[in-house]
N, C-alpha and C positions, 0 to 999 in steps of 0.2 A: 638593467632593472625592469621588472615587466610590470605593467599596469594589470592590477588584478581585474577590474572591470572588464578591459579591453579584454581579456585572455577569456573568459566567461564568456561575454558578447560575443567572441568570433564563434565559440562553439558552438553557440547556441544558435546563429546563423549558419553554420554548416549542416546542425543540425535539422534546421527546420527554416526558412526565409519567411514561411506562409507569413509568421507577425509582421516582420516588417510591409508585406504586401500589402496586408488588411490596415497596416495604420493610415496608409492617404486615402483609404477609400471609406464606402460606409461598412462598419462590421456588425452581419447579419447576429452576430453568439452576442454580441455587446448590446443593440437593439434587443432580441428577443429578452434577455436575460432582464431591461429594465422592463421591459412589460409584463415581464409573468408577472400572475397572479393565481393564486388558489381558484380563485372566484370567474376566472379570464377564461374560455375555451381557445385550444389552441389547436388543435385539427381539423381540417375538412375533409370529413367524410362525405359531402354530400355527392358526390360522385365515386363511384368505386374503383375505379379506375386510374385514382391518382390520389397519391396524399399528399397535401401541403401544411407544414406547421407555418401558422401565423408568420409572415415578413420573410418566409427563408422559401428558398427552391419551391417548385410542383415536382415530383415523384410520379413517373407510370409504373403502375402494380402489373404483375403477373401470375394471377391465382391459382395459373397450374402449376406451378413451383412447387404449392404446398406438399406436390407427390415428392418432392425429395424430402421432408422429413420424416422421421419414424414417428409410431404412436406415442412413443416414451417424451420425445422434443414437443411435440403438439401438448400431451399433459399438463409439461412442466413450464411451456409461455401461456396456458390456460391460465396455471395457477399463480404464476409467480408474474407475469411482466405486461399481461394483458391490459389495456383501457379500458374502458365503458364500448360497444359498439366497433371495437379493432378486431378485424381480423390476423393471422398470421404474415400474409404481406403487407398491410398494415403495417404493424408493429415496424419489418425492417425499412419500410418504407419513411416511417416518421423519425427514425432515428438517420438513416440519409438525411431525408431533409432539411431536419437542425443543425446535422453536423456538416453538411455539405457547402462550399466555396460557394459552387453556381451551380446554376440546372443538370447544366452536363458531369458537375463533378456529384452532385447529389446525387445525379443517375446512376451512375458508373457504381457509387458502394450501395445501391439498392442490388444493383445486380451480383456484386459479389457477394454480399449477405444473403441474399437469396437463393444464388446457386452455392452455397454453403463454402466459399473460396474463403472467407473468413467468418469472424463472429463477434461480436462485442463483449465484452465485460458484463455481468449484470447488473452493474449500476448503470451501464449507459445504455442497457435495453429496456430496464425499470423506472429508468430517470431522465432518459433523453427526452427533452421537448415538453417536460410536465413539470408542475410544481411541486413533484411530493418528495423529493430528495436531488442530493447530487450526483456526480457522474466518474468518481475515483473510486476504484478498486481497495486502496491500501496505502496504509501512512505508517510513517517509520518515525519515531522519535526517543528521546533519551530524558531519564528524572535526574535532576542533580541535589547535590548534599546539602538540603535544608529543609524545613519543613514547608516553607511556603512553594518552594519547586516541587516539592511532591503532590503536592494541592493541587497545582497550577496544570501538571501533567494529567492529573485525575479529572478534572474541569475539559480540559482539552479531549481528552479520549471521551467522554461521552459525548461532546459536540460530534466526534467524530466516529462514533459507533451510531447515533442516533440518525444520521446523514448519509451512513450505506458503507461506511468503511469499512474494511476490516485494521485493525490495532500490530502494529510489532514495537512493544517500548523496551528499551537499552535500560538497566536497574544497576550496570556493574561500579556508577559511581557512588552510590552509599557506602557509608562505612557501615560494617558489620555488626552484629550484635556482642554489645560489652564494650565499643571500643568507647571513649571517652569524648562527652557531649559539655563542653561548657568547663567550670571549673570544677562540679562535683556530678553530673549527670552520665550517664552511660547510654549508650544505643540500643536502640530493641530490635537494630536488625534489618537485614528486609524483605521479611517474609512477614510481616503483619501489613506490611505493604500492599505488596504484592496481593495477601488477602482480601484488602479494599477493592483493590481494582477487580479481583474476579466477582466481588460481587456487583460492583459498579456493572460490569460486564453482564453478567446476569441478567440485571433489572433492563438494559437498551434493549428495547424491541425494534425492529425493523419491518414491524408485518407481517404478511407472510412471505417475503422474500427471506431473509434468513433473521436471525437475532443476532445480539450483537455478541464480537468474536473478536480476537484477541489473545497474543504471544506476548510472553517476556524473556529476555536475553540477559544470562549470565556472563561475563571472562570466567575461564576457566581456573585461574587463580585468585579468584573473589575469595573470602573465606570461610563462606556459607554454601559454597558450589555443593558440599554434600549434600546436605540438608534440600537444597532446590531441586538439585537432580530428580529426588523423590517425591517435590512435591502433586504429581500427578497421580500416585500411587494410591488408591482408597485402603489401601489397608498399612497397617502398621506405622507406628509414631502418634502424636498430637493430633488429632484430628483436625483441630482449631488452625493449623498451621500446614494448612493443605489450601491447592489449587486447584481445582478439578476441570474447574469452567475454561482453565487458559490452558495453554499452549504452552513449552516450555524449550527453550533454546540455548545453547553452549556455546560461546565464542574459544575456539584451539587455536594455538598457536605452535608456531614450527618447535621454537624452545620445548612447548610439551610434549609434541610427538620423539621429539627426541628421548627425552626423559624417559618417556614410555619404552622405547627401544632398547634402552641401557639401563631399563629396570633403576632410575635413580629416586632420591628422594625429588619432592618437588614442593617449591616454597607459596605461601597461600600467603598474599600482601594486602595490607590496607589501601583501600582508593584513595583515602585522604594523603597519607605523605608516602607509601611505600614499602613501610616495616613491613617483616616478615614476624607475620601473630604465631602460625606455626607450620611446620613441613608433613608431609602425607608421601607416600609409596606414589608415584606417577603410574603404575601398571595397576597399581589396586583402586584407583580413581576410575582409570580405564576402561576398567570390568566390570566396576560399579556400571556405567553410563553405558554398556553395551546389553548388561542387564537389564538393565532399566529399560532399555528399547527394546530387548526382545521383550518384554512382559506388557509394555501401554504405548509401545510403537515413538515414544520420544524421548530425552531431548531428542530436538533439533541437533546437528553439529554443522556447526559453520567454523571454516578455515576461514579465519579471521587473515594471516597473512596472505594467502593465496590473493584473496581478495581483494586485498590494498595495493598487493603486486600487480596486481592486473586492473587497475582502475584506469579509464580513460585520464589522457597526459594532461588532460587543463585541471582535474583532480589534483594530479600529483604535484602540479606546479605550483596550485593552490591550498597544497596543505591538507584537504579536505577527505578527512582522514572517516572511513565504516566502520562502526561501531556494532553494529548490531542490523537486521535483517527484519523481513515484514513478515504478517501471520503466516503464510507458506512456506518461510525460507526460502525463496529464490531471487527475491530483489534484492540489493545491496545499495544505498546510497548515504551519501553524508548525510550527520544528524546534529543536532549542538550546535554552537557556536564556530562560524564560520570564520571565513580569513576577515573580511569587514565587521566582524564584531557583531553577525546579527546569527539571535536561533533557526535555526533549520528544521521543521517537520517534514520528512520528505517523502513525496505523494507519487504514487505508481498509480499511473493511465495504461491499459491494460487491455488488448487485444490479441485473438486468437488465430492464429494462421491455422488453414488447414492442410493439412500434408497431405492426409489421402485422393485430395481434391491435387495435387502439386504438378500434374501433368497439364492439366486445365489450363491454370494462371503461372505455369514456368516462364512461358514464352511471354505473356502478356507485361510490356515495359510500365505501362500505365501506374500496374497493380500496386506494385511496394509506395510509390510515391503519393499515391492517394491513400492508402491508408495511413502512411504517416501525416500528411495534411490533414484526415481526418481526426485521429489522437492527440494531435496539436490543439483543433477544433475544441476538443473534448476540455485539453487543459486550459482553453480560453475559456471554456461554459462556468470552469469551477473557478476559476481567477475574477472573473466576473459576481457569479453569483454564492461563493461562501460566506458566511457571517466575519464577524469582528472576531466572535472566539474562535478561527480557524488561521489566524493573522499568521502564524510562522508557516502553516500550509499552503499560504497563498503566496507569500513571501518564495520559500521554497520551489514553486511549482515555476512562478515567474522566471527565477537564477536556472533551475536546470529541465525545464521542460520536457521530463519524463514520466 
């Protein structure tokens, strides 16, 4: 029998020890995180030569660095990730510093972020070390079949667009439109849904970092997948029953691609028990969704089994089945209801290696190990400092620290 805790915990130790490290001692992300305040100053700039945020490491700057970035990178931390009074090593400097262990490790990703060997995310270059957002890239989650779940999802994604997310929500457990609500009710569907949320989407601003943003995920035998395919499309159909503001994405399955190969029919089922409402041409689905991408560049497609096949083993031990993919499509992780019976919003912490730099930091043993430390860091800032309405993301962030 395996203890499912136990099987979670060891990976999540393989994966990272920094937690356990920082729990006998004092945790600088835990400290900072109760004392922010909007009203609090948390840099010293009073020396240029080093940054310190409030209670974490001192940082020494190197201002001639600034000659490795282009004009376009200088613009765009002007416009988008600047402080009051920061200059450019500044900035990589304050984000070391909050995220960094100790002196020497805060030092060390001042100097990879400066000599360009990495890069943070732009929540945790806009958001490290300050009160005006958090520090996750991207949340993954799923609506289920009620009306108060669809609410609840709708509440949740603006906590989470307004806080510097960007959105991927899973929509493929609604039942479809017509199917039978109640003793005499019918479904509308869910693309009136779906609707909400793009306007929901709409109205989050994030400043001028970006506005808020935001995908939703079809299975491919939903039995509305036609209808969603398109709704990106500004022209042609219901106007009223268009997406324009989101993202749109298809979960395939090997069964389908089969399908498609052997030109069969292919059956379109209800989420709630199964029934097959009706069958469609698998090649003519196909070519729908290939059109569709050559003309507005999406769906998304995500091989749904590829992905479940390839999940790390404490996953697979544990049940913990992907669903659906974040606004990019490139993360995968569980969503829903977990193997302990708890929901899962799953949160992508999010850094950027530089390859053209790969010569630089190949040899360097340090390098991967401190940034993972640091990303850990990051997912302690937002474990620490997310609201109540963020509770299955923090939940989530704690079980799989990615």
């Amino acid at each position: 029998m395996f203890n499912d805790d136990k099987i979670e915990g060891e990976n999540n130790e393989k994966m990272s020890t920094l937690t356990q490290t920082r729990a006998s001692t004092q945790n600088p992300i835990q400290e900072g995180a109760k004392r922010m305040s909007k009203s609090e100053p948390h840099m010293d700039f009073g020396a240029r030569d080093y940054v310190q945020v409030r209670a974490h490491p001192r940082v020494q700057t190197d201002p001639s660095r600034d000659a490795l970035l282009t004009s376009f990178g200088k613009e765009t931390m002007t416009d988008r990730y600047l402080i009051d009074d920061e200059s450019f090593q500044d900035l990589f400097a304050r984000v070391a510093s909050y995220y960094g262990d100790d002196e020497a490790h805060a030092q060390r990703l001042y100097d990879y972020i400066s000599k360009l060997w990495f890069m943070p995310s732009t929540p945790i270059l806009s958001n490290g070390g300050t009160a005006r957002g958090l520090p996750i890239s991207c949340f993954l989650n799923e609506a289920d079949d009620s009306l108060g779940d669809i609410v609840n999802l709708w509440t949740e994604n603006v906590w989470l667009a307004a806080r510097g997310g960007g959105i991927g929500s899973y929509w493929g457990n609604l039942r479809s439109i017509g199917e039978n609500v109640g003793k005499n009710g019918k479904t509308s569907g869910i693309i009136p849904f779906i609707g909400v949320m793009d306007s929901l989407t709409l109205a989050i601003s994030q400043g001028s970092l970006r506005r808020g943003s935001a995908a939703v995920y079809l299975p491919v035998d939903h039995p509305e997948i036609e209808e969603f395919i398109e709704i990106r499309r500004p022209t042609g159909g219901d106007p009223n029953r268009k997406a324009l503001n989101l993202h749109n994405g298809v979960l395939i399955t090997d069964a389908f691609m089969r399908a498609v190969e052997n030109d069969e029919e292919w059956a379109l089922r209800s989420p709630k028990d199964g029934a097959v409402q009706r069958t469609i041409k698998a090649r003519d689905l196909w070519i729908r969704m290939l059109t569709t991408r050559i003309e507005t560049g999406e769906p998304y497609m995500v091989f749904k089994d590829t992905v479940n096949n390839m999940r790390p083993e404490h996953q697979k031990i544990l049940n913990l089945e992907v669903k659906t993919s974040n606004l990019c499509s490139e993360i995968t992780l569980p969503t829903g209801l977990d193997h302990l019976g708890k929901n899962r919003t799953a949160v992508c912490c999010l850094s950027s290696l530089n390859v053209e730099n790969f010569k630089e930091w190949c040899d360097d043993e340090d390098f991967i190990p401190d940034v993972m430390r640091f990303l850990d860091n990051v997912l302690e800032d937002f474990i620490q400092r997310a609201p109540d309405e963020m509770a299955k993301a923090k939940y989530a962030a704690q079980r799989e620290r990615s």
